[in-house]
C-alpha positions in Angstrom: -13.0 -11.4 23.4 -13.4 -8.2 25.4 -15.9 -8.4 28.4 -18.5 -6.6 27.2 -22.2 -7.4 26.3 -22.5 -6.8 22.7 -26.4 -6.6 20.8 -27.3 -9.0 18.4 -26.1 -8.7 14.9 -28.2 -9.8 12.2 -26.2 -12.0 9.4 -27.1 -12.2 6.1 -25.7 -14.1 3.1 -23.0 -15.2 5.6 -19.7 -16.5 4.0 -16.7 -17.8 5.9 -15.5 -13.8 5.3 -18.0 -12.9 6.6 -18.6 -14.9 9.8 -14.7 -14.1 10.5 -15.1 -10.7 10.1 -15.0 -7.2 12.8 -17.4 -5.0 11.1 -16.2 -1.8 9.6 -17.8 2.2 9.7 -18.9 3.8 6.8 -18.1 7.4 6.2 -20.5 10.2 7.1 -21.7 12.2 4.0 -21.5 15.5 5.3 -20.6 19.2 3.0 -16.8 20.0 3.0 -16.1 23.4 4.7 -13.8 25.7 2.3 -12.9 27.7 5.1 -12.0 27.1 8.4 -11.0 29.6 11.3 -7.5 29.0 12.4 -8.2 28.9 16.1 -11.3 26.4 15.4 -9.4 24.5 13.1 -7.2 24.1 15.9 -9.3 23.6 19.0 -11.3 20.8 16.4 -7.1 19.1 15.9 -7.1 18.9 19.5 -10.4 17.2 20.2 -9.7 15.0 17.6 -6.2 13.9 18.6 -7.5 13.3 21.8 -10.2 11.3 20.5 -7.5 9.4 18.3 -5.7 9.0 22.2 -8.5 6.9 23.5 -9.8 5.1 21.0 -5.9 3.5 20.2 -6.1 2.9 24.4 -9.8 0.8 23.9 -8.1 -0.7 20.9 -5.1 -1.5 22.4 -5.8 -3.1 25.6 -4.9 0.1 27.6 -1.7 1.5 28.9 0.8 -1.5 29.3 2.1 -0.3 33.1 6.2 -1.3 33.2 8.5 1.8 34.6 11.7 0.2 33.6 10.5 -0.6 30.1 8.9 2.8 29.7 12.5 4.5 30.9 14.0 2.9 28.7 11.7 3.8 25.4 11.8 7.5 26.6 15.5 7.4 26.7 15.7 5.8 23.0 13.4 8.6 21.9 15.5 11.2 24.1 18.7 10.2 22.1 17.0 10.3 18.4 15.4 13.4 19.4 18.0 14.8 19.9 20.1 13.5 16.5 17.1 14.2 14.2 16.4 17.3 11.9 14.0 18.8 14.4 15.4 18.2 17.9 13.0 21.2 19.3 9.9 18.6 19.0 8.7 17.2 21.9 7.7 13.8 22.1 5.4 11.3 24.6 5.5 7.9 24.6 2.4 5.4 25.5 3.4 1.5 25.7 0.4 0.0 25.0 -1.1 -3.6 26.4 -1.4 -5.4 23.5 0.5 -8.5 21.8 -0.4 -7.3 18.2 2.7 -5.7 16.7 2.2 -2.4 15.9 3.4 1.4 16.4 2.5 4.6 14.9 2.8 8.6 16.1 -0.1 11.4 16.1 0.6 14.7 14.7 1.2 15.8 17.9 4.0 14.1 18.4 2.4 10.9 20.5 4.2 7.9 19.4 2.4 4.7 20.5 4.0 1.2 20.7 3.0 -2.1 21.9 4.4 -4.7 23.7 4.2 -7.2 21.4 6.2 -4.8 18.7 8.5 -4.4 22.0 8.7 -8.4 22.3 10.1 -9.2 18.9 12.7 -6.2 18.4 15.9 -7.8 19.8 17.8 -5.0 20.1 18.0 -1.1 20.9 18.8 -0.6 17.4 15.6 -2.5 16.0 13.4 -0.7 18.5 14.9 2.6 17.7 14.0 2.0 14.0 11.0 1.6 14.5 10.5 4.7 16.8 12.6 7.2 14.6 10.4 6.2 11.5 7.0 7.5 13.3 9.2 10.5 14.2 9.8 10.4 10.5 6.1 10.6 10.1 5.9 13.3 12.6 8.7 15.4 11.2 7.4 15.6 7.5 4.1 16.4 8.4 2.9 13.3 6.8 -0.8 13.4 8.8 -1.4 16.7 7.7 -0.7 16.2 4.1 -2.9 13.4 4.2 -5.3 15.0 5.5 -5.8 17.3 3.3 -5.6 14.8 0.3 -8.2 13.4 1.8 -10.6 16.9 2.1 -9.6 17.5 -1.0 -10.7 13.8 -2.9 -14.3 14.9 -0.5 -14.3 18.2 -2.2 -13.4 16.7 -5.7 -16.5 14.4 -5.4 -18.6 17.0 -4.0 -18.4 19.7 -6.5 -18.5 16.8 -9.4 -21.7 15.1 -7.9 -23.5 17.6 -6.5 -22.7 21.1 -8.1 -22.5 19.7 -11.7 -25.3 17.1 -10.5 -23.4 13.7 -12.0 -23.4 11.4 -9.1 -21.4 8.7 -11.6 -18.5 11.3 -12.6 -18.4 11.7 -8.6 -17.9 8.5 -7.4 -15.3 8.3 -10.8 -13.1 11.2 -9.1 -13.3 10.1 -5.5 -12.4 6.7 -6.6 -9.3 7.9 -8.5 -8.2 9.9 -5.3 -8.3 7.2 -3.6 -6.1 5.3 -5.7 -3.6 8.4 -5.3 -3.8 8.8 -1.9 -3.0 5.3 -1.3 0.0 6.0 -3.3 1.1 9.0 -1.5 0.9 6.7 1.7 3.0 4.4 0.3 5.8 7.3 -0.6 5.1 8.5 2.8 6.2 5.2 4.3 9.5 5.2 2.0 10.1 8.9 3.2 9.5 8.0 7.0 12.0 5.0 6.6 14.6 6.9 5.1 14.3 9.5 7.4 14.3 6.9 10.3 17.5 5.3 9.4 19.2 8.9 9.0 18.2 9.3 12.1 19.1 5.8 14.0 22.7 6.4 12.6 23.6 10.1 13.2 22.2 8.8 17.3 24.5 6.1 17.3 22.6 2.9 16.3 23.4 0.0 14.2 21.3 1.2 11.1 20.5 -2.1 9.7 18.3 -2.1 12.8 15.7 -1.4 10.5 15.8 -4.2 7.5 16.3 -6.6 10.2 12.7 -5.7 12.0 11.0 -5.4 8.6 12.3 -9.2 7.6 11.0 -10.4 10.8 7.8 -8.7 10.8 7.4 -10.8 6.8 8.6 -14.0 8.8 5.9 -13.1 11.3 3.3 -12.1 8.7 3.9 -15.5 6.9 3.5 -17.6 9.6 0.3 -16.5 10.7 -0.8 -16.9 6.6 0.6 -20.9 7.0 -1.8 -20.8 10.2 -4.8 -19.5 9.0 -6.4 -15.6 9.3 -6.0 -13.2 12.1 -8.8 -10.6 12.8 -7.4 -8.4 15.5 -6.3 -5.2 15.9 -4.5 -4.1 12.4 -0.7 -4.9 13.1 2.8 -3.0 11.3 2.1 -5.0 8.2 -0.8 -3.6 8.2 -0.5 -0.3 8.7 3.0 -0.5 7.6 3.3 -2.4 4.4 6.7 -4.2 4.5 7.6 -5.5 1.0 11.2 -6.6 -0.1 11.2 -3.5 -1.7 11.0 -1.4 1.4 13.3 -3.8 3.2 15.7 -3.7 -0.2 15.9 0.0 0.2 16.3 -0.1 4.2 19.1 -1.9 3.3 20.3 0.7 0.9 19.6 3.5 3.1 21.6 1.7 6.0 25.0 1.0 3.9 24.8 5.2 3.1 25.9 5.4 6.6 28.3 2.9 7.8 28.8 -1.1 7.2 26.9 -3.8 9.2 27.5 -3.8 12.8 29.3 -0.1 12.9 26.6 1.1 15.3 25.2 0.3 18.7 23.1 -2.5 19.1 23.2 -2.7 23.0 21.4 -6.1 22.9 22.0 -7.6 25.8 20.7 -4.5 27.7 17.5 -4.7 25.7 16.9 -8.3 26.5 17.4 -7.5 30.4 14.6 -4.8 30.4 12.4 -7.5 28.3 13.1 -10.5 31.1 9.5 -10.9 32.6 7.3 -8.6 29.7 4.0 -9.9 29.4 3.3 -12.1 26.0 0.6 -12.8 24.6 -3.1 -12.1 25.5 -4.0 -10.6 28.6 -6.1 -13.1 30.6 -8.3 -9.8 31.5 -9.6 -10.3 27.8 -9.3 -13.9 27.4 -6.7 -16.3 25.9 -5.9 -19.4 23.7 -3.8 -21.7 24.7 -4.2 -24.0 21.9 -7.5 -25.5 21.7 -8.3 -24.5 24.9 -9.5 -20.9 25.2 -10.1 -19.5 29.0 -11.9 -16.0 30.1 -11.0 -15.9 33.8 -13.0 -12.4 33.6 -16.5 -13.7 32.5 -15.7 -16.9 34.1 -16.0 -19.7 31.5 -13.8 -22.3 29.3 -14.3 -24.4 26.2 -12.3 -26.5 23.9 -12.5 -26.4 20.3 -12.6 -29.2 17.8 -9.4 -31.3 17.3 -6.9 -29.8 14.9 -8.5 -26.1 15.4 -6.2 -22.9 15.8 -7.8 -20.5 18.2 -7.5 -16.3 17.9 -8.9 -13.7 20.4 -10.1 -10.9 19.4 -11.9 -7.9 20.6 -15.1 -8.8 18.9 -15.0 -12.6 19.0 -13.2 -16.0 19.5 -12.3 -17.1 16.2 -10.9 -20.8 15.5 -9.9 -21.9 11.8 -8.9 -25.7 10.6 -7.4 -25.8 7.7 -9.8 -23.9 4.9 -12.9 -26.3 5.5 -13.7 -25.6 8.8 -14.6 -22.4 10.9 -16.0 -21.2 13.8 -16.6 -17.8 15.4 -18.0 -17.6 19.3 -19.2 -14.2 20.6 -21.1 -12.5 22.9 -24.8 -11.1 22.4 -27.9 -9.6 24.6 -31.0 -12.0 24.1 -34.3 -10.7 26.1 -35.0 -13.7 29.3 -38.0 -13.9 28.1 -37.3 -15.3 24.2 -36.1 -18.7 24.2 -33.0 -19.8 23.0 -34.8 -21.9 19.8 -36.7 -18.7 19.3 -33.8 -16.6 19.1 -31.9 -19.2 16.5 -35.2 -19.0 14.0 -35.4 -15.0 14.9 -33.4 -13.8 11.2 -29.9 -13.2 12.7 -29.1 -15.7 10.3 -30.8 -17.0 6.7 -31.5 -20.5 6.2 -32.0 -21.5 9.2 -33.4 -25.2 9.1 -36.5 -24.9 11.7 -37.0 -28.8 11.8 -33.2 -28.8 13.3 -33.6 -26.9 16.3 -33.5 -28.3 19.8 -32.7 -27.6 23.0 -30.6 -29.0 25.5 -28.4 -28.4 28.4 -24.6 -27.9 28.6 -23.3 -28.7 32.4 -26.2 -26.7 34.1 -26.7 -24.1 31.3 -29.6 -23.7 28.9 -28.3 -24.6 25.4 -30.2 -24.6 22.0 -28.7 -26.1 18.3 -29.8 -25.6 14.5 -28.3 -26.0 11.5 -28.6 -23.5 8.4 -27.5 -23.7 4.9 -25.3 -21.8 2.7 -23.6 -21.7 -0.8 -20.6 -23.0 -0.3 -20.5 -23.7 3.3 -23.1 -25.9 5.9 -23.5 -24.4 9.7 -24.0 -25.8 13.1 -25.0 -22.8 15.2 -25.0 -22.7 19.0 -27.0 -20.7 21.5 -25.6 -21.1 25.6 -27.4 -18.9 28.2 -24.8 -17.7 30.4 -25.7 -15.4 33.4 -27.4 -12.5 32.1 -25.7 -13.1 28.3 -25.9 -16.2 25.6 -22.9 -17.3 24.0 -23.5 -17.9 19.9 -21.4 -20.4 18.6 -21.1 -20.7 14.4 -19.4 -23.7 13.2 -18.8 -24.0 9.2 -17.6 -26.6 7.1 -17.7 -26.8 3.5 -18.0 -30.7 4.0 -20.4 -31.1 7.4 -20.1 -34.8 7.5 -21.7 -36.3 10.7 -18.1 -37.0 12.1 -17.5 -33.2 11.6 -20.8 -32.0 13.0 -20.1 -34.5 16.3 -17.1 -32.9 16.7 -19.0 -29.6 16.8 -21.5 -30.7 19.6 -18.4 -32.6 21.5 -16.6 -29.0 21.5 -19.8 -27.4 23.1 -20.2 -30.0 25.8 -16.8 -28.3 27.3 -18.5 -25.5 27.6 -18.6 -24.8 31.2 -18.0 -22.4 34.5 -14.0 -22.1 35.5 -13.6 -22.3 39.3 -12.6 -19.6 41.5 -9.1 -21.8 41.6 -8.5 -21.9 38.0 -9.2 -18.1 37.5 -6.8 -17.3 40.0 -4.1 -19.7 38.8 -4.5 -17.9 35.3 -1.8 -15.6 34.3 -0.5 -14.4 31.2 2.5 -16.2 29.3 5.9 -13.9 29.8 9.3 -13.4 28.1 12.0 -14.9 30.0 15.6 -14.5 29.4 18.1 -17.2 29.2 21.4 -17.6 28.6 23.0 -21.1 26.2 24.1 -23.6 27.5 27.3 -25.7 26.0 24.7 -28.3 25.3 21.6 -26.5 23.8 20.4 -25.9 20.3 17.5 -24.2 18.6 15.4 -27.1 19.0 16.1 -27.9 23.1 15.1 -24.0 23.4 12.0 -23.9 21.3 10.9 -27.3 23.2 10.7 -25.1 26.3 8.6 -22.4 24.8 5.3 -23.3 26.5 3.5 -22.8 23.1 1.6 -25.4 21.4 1.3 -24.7 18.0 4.7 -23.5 15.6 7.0 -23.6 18.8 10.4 -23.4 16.7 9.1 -21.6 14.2 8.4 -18.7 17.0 11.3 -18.9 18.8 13.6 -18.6 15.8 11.5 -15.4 14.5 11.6 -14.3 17.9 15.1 -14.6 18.3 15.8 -13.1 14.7 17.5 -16.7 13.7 17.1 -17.7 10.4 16.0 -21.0 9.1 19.3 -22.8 8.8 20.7 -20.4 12.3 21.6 -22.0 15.4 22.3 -20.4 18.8 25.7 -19.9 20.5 26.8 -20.7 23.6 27.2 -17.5 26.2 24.7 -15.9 24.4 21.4 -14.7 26.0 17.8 -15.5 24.2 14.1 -15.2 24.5 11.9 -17.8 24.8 8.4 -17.9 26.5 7.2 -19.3 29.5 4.0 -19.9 31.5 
């Protein structure tokens, strides 16, 4: 949860979606251009790629500052550069701070990747797979082609709706463009990973690099769905839909070049430069460690419910148990001078039971419950004034028992103030390197992963170990500390 103020938003006909959900912009309706000049097409590019720049930087936690890490990205890009089909492009580089796994390029040639893409790869080979396939992107002008398949599906549905005046037949053809620009995105990422792999071989890297990334990032992807929803920023799966097809034909693409383990993999180089990398949340934004979720920033602490999974994201604290209970905790402005019962019956949600609020306080802070209805789902709803902001807490449950709601109220009376010792003893979780030992096993290891929740299950996806893999002695791996 970012530290920022944020206004009230008003909620209506909430469902679990929607109370775990960021909120999305529509599209402005505005007349397409047929023609453009060239040098204002152009200046208008380079506003908008820098534009693109920092709103990736606010979505991404900022620049993730490492020199030896960065050195040796830029050198992985230097050495596909120069083995791709258009080794006159110049490239920059920008690790961002931010645990989600992700990386993707700008036209201009920008590549972005995060640490948390950085943390799983466990090789040069796997990284460099993932940076030659946004070169991929870059190379076969894939953002400009989309781009204009997407003026052209505007230009389809404004001649239709408003030049033949059939607002129906519009939304008709837009639709359908839609539908074929999604394809085309989908042929785009087949074209970028087959362009990557050409390129991670012909530089001297193990090309199975690729397949290998892609079956971890599913491994990843289905862990978090055993675990309940994520609502950060979108991740590779996300922007980069990885299907056993598109790892079936990674795999293809890879044996056109060489057998497995032909090329470099220079993995226990990689692991050095990853000894110490942050993981995780930065405790600048807020973190979960279980139950527990801490903000030395804004200065507060709470636990959630027994048997609750915690998530951070940018927008709110979201916590999931199972499929029948939810919560969501943000952050919203509330005038001094309305009271915290009159800002729960204010509308910013329906249903509200007005009979069910009261006030209270939580360790020194002024605190006001209610309860509201829904179709499927009952709410206990939270208000905490904190300094100059109040803290809204929305508990669901599609069974709210009076065991289930005392949990709710037990999880709010840990609301309270960190001291200035505990935010300064609060630092992020980190990557550290070991080497195995005659004696230990995947289990040993994963039991000194200071993570609560799926400990094995992480350090063998982290690690690239199967589920029936074990570790070898001599060998170095990755397992996280506090």
């Amino acid at each position: 949860m970012a530290a920022i103020g944020t206004t009230a938003t008003r909620l209506r006909g909430i469902t679990l979606a929607a109370l775990l959900a960021g909120c999305t912009s529509m599209p402005d309706n505005k007349q397409v251009s047929l023609q453009v000049p060239q040098v204002a097409a152009q200046t208008e590019l380079q506003t908008a790629e820098q534009h693109e720049h920092l709103r990736i930087l606010a979505s991404y936690g900022g620049i993730y500052e490492n020199a030896k890490l960065q050195a040796t990205v830029e050198k992985t890009v230097d050495r596909l550069v120069a083995a791709s089909e258009r080794p006159n492009l110049k490239y920059k580089v920008t690790i961002l701070n931010s645990p989600v796994i992700n990386a993707f390029s700008l036209p201009n040639g920008h590549l972005y990747v995060t640490r948390g893409l950085i943390a799983l790869a466990n090789d040069k080979a796997e990284l460099a797979s993932v940076l030659a396939h946004e070169m991929g992107h870059v190379i076969a002008h894939h953002a400009a082609i989309r781009e204009d398949q997407a003026r052209q599906a505007a230009l389809i549905s404004h001649v239709v709706s408003d030049v033949l005046s059939d607002p129906q037949m519009g939304a008709l053809a837009l639709a359908k463009s839609k539908l074929t620009l999604a394809a085309f995105s989908r042929a785009q990422e087949f074209e970028a990973d087959g362009i990557g792999v050409g390129i991670s071989a012909r530089a001297g890297f193990d090309p199975f690099g690729a397949s290998r990334f892609l079956a971890d990032m599913q491994r990843t992807a289905d862990l978090k769905a055993t675990g309940g929803s994520e609502a950060r920023a979108p991740d590779f799966l996300t922007t980069h839909p990885a299907t056993p097809e598109r790892i079936k034909n990674a795999l293809a693409n890879a044996r056109q070049f060489s057998g497995p383990r032909a090329g470099e993999r220079d993995r226990n180089e990689y692991l050095g430069d990853l000894d110490g990398l942050a993981y995780g949340e930065d405790p600048s934004e807020g973190f979960a460690r279980g139950r527990r979720f801490l903000h030395p920033k804004l200065g507060f602490t709470f636990l959630a419910p027994p048997g609750f999974s915690l998530d951070n994201t940018a927008q709110a604290v979201l916590g999931l148990k199972g499929g029948d209970e939810a919560m969501r905790l943000d952050v919203v402005s509330v005038p001094a001078e309305q009271s915290l019962p009159d800002y729960l019956k204010s509308g910013w949600m329906e249903k509200v039971d007005p009979a069910s609020v009261e006030e209270f306080t939580v360790n020194g802070f002024p605190a006001a419950t209610a309860t509201a209805a829904g179709d499927q789902w009952s709410f206990r709803l939270f208000a905490v004034r904190f300094g100059s902001d109040v803290y809204r807490f929305i508990f669901a449950a599609k069974n709210r028992t009076a065991q289930v709601d005392r949990s709710f109220r037990d999880s709010i009376e840990t609301f309270r103030r960190m001291s200035l010792q505990e935010s300064q003893q609060v630092h992020p979780l980190r990557l550290k390197i070991v080497t195995v030992g005659a004696n230990d096993t995947v289990q040993s290891l994963a039991r000194r992963m200071a993570l609560t929740d799926h400990a094995l299950d992480h350090f063998r996806i982290l690690n690239g170990l199967g589920p029936h893999d074990g570790v070898k002695p001599g060998t170095k791996v990755k397992i996280v500390v506090d």
